[in-house]
C-alpha positions as CSV (number, residue, x, y, z in Angstrom):
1,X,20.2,5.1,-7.0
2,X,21.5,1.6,-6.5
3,X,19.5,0.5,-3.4
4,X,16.5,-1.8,-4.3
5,X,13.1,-0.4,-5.8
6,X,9.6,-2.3,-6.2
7,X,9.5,-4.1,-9.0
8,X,6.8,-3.4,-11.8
9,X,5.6,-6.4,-12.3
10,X,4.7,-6.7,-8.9
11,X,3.6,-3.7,-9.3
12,X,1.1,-4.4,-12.3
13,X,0.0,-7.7,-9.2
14,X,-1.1,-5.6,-6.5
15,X,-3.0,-3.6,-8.6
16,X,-5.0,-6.8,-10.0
17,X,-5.5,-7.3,-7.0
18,X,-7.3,-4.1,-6.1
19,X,-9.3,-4.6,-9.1
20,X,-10.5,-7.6,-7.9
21,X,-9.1,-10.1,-10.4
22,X,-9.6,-13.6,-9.1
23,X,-6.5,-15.3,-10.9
24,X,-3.2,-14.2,-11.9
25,X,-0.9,-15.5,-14.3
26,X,2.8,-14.7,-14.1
27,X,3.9,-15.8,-17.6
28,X,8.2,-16.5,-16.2
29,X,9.6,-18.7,-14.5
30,X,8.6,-20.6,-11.4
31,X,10.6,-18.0,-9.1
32,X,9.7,-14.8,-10.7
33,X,8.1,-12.7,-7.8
34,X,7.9,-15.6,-5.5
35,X,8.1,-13.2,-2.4
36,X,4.8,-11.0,-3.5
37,X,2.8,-14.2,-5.3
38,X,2.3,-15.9,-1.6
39,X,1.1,-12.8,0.2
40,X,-1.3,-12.5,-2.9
41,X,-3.1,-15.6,-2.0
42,X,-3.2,-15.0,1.9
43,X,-5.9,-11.8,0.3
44,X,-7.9,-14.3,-1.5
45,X,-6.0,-14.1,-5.2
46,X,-5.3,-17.1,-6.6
47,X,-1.0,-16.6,-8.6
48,X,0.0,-19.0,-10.7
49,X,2.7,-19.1,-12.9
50,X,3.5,-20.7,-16.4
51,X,6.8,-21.6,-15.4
52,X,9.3,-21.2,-18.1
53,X,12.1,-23.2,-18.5
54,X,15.2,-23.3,-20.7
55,X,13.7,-25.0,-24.0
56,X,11.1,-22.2,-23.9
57,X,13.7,-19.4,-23.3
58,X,14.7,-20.6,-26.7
59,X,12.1,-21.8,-28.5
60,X,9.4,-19.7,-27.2
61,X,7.0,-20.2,-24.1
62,X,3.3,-19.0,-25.7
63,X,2.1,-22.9,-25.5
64,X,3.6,-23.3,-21.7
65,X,1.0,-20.0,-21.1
66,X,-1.7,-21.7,-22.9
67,X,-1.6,-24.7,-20.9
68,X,-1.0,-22.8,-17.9
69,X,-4.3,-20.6,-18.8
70,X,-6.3,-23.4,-19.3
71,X,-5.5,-25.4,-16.1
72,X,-6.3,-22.2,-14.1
73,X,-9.6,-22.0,-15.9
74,X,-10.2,-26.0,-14.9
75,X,-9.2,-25.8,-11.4
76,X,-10.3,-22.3,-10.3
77,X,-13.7,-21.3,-12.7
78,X,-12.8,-17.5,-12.5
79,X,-14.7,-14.3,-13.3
80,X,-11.9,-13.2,-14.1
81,X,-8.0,-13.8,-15.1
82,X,-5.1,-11.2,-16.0
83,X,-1.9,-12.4,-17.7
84,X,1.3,-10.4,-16.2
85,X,4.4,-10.2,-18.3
86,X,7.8,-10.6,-17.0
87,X,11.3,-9.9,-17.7
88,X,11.8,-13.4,-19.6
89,X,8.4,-13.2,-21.6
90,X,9.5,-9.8,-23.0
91,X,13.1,-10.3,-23.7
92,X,11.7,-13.8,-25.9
93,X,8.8,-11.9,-27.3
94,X,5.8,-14.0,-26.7
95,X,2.6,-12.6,-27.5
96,X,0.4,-12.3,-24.2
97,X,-2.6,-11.2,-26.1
98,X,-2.2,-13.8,-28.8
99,X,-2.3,-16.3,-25.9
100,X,-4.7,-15.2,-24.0
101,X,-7.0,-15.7,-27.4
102,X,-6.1,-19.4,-28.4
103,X,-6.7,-20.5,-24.9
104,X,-10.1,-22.0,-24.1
105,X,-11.7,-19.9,-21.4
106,X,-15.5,-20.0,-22.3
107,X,-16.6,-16.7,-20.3
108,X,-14.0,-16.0,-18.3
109,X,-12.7,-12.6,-18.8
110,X,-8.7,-13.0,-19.3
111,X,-6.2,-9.8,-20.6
112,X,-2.8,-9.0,-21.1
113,X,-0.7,-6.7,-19.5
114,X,2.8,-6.3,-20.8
115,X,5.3,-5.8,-18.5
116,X,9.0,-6.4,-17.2
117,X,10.9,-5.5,-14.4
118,X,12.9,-3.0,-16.5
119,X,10.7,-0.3,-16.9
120,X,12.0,2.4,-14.6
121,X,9.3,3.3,-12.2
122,X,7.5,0.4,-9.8
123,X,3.8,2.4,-11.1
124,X,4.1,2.2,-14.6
125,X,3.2,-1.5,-14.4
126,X,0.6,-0.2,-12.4
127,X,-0.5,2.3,-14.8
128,X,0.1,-0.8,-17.6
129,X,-2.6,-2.8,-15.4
130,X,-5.2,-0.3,-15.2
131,X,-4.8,0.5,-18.9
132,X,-5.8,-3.6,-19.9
133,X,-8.3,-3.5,-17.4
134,X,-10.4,-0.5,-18.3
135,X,-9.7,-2.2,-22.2
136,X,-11.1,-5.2,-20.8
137,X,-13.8,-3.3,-19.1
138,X,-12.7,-4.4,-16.0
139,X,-12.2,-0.5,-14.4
140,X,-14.0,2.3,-15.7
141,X,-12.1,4.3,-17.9
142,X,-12.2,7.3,-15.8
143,X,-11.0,5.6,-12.5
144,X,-8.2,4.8,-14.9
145,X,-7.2,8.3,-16.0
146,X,-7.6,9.5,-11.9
147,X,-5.5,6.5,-10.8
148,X,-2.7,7.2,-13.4
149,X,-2.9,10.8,-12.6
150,X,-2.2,9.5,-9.0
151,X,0.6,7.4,-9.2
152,X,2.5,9.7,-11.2
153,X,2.1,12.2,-8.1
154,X,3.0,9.6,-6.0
155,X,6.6,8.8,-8.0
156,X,7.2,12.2,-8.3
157,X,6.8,12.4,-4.1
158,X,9.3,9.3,-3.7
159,X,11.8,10.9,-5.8
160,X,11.4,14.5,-4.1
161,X,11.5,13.4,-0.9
162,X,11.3,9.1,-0.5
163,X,13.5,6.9,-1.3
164,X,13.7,7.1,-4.6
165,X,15.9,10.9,-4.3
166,X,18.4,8.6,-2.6
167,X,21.5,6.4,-4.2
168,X,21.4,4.3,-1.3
169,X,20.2,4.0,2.5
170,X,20.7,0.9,4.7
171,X,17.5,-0.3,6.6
172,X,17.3,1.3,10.1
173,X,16.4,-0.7,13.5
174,X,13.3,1.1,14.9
175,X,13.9,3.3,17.9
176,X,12.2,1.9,20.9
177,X,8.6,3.2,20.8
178,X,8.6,4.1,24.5
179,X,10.2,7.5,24.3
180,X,7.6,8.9,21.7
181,X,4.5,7.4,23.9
182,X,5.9,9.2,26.8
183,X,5.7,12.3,25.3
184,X,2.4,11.6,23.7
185,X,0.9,10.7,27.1
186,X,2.5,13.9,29.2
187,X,0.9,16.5,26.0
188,X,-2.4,15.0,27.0
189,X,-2.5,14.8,30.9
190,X,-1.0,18.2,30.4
191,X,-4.4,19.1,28.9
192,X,-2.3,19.7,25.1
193,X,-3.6,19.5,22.2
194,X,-2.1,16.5,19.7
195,X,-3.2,15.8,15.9
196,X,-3.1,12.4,14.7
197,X,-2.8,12.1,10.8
198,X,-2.6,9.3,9.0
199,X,-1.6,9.2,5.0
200,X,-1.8,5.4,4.6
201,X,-1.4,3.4,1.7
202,X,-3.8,0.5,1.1
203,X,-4.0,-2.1,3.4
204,X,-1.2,-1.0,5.7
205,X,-4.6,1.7,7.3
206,X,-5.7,-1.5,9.0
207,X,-2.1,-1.0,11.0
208,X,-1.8,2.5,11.2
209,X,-5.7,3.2,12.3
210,X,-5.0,1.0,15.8
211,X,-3.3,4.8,16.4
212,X,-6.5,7.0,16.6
213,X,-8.0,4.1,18.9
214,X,-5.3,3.9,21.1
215,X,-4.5,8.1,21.3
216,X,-8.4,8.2,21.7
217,X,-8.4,5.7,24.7
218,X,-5.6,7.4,26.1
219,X,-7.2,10.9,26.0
220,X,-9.9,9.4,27.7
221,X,-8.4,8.4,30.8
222,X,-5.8,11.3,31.1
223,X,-7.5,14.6,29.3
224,X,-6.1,16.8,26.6
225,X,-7.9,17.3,23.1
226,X,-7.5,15.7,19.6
227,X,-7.7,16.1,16.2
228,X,-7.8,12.5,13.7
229,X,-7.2,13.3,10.1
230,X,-7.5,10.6,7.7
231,X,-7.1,9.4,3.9
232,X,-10.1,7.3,4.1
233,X,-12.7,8.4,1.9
234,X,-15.0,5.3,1.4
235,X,-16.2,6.3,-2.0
236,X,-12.8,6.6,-3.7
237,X,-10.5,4.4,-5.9
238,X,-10.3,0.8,-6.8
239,X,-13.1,-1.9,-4.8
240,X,-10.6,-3.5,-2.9
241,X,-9.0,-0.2,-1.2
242,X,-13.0,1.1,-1.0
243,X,-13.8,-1.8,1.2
244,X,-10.4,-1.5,3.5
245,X,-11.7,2.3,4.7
246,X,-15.2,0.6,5.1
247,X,-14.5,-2.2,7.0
248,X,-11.7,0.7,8.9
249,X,-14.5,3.3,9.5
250,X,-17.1,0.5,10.6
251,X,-15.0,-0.4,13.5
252,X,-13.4,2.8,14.2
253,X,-17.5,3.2,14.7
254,X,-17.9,0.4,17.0
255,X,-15.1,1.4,19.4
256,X,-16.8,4.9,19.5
257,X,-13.7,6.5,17.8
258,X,-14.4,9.7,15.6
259,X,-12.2,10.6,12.7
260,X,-12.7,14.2,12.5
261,X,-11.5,14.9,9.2
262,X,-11.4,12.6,5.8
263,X,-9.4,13.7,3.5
264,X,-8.9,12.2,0.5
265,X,-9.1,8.3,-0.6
266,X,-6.0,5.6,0.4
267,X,-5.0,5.8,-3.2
268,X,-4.8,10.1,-2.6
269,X,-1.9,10.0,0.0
270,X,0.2,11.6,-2.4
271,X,-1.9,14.7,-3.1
272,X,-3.7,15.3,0.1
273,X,-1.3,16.6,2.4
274,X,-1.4,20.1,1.7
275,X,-5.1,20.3,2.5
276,X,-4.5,17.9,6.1
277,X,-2.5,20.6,6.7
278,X,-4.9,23.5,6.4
279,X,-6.8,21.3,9.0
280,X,-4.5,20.6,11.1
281,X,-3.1,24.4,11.6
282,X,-6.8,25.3,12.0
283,X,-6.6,23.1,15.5
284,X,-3.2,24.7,16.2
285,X,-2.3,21.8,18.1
286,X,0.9,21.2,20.5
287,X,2.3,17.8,19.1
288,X,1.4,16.0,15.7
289,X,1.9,12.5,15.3
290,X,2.0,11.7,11.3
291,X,1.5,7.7,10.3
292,X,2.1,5.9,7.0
293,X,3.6,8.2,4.2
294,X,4.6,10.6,6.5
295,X,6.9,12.6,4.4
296,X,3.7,13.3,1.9
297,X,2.7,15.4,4.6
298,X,4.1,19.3,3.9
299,X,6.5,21.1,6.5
300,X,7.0,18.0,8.9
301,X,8.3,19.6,12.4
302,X,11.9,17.8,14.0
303,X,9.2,17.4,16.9
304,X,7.0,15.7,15.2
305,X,6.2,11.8,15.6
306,X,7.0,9.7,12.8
307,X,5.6,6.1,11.9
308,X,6.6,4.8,9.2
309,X,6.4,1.0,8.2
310,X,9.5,0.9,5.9
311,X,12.9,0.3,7.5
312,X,14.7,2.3,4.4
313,X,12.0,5.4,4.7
314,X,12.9,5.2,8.8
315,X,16.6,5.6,7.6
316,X,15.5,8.3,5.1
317,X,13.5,10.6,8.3
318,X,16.5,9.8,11.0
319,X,19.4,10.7,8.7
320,X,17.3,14.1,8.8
321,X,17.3,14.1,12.3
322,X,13.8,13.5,13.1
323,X,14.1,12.2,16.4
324,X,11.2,10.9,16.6
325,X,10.8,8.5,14.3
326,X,10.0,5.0,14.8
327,X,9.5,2.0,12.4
328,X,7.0,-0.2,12.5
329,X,8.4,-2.6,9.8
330,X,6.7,-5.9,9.9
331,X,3.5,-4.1,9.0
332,X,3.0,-5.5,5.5
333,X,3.0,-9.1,6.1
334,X,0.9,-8.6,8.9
335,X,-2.1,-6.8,7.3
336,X,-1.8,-8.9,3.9
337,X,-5.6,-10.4,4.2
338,X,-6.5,-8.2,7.1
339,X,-10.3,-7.8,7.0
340,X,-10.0,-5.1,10.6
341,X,-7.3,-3.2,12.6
342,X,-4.3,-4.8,13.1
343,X,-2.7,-3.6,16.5
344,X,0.2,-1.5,16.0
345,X,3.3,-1.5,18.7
346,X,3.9,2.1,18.9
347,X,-0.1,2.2,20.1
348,X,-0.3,-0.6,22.0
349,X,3.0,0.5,24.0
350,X,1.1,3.9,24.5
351,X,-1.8,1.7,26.1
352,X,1.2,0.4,28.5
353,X,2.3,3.8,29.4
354,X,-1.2,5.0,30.0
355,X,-2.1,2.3,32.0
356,X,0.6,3.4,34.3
357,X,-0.1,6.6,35.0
């Protein structure tokens, strides 16, 4: 391939992040992962960076780290603190772990994990991540093992049928979302039946849930029946992604919307579809709408309705002629910190339509 792929490092940070680290220390230069550090903070993780400059490119940047290190320690007091290596800090050789030891944390909990940008797949820095923090006792080993077991399913999806089985694919401009919320709206007052499944991933289910709540409001007012199908199993993978279905299903609760069948954690996307599947033929329904990952999902119809949140992975579903796809591609920075459901604009145009009708 030779279009752009997430970056490890990056990678190895989001899954700190899930974890529940409170500081992270990029041990680069100032710029390294600029884009993802900010986002970071807006969910309450404090990135800093050791910021490596020439003289240490040459002469090593271990005491740069250890300054860095103790600084954080000053200014923050964290629980806890994970080192994260980069490109530069490998191609130098500086000793994360050596570092980590000379600085003067008291009872903070710091560790290493050795990484670069150069590592092939995005989730082996993931995988590197959970590794040094079940060593550090910050994961139980066993979560470990079932994450790891997971991302590899989830590489091996991308590659099968992602983006990462593609040498290159422009970013596509969404469709407008009014064609697909027409049909959605005419299966139900048609009394039709329409399944709404959602393989999310992460935080992005605070975007994609705003579906089941508006397809439930608008079954509601014009009839039809539905199933909702869901990757939100509160008592699965890291505490972070736990308490996004929590604070998800609490709400869902509030606005008296049912999700008729969990399947699966958020960190499961990759493994679940075949048994949404057996679900969702069980209900034999008329139209299915599939949100998030939507190519995880086995046998997708060219009827189907598509929402996807990457503009590459919208390129990737219309250049196989499913025509009814729609992108939704600002989601990211918009649910970055989300505590509830972020309104989505294919739902909200379905409100539109509804309230039309």
């Amino acid at each position: 391939m030779i279009h752009p792929r997430p970056n490890p490092i990056v990678a190895a940070m989001y899954t700190l992040r899930d974890m529940n680290v409170d500081v992270i220390v990029t041990h680069g230069p100032s710029g390294c992962c600029f884009m993802a550090s900010r986002p970071l903070e807006n969910a309450g993780i404090r990135v800093v960076t050791s910021a490596l400059k020439d003289n240490d490119l040459i002469f090593g940047g271990s005491e740069s780290l250890v300054a860095t290190l103790n600084e954080a320690k000053r200014k923050f007091a964290p629980r806890t603190m994970a080192v994260v290596g980069t490109c530069a800090s490998t191609i130098i050789g500086d000793d994360l772990g050596a570092a980590v030891k000379r600085a003067d944390l008291g009872d903070t909990i710091c560790f290493a994990v050795d990484c670069h940008g150069c590592m092939n797949n995005n989730t082996e820095g993931a995988i590197r991540a959970l590794k040094a923090g079940a060593k550090a006792g910050i994961v139980p080993q066993d979560e470990c093992d079932r994450q790891t077991v997971l991302l590899k399913a989830a590489t091996d999806l991308e590659k099968k049928k992602g983006m990462a089985g593609k040498t290159y694919l422009s970013p596509a401009v969404s469709p407008t979302k009014m064609h697909v919320c027409r049909v959605i709206a005419d299966a139900l007052k048609n009394g039709k039946k329409v399944a709404v499944v959602m393989l999310a991933k992460k935080e992005l289910a605070y975007r994609f849930s705003d579906m089941f709540v508006a397809v439930d409001e608008a079954r509601k007012r014009l009839g039809g029946q539905t199933l909702f199908v869901a990757n939100m199993d509160e008592g699965l993978g890291l505490p972070r992604i736990r308490r996004y279905c929590s604070n998800i299903m609490a709400e869902l609760d509030a606005d008296g919307v049912n999700i008729d069948c969990i399947v699966g954690g958020l960190d499961e996307y990759a493994v679940v579809g075949e048994r949404m599947k057996e679900k969702v033929d069980e209900f034999e329904p008329d139209l299915k709408i599939i949100l998030g990952i939507c190519h995880a999902y086995p046998d997708m119809g060219k009827d189907d309705i598509l929402i996807t949140d990457q503009p590459r992975e919208l390129a990737n579903y219309l250049d196989q002629n499913f025509t009814c796809a729609v992108g939704e591609v600002s989601s990211h920075n918009m649910v970055m910190g989300a505590t509830g459901i972020v309104h989505l604009e294919t739902a909200d145009t379905l409100r539109e339509i509804v309230r039309e009708m």
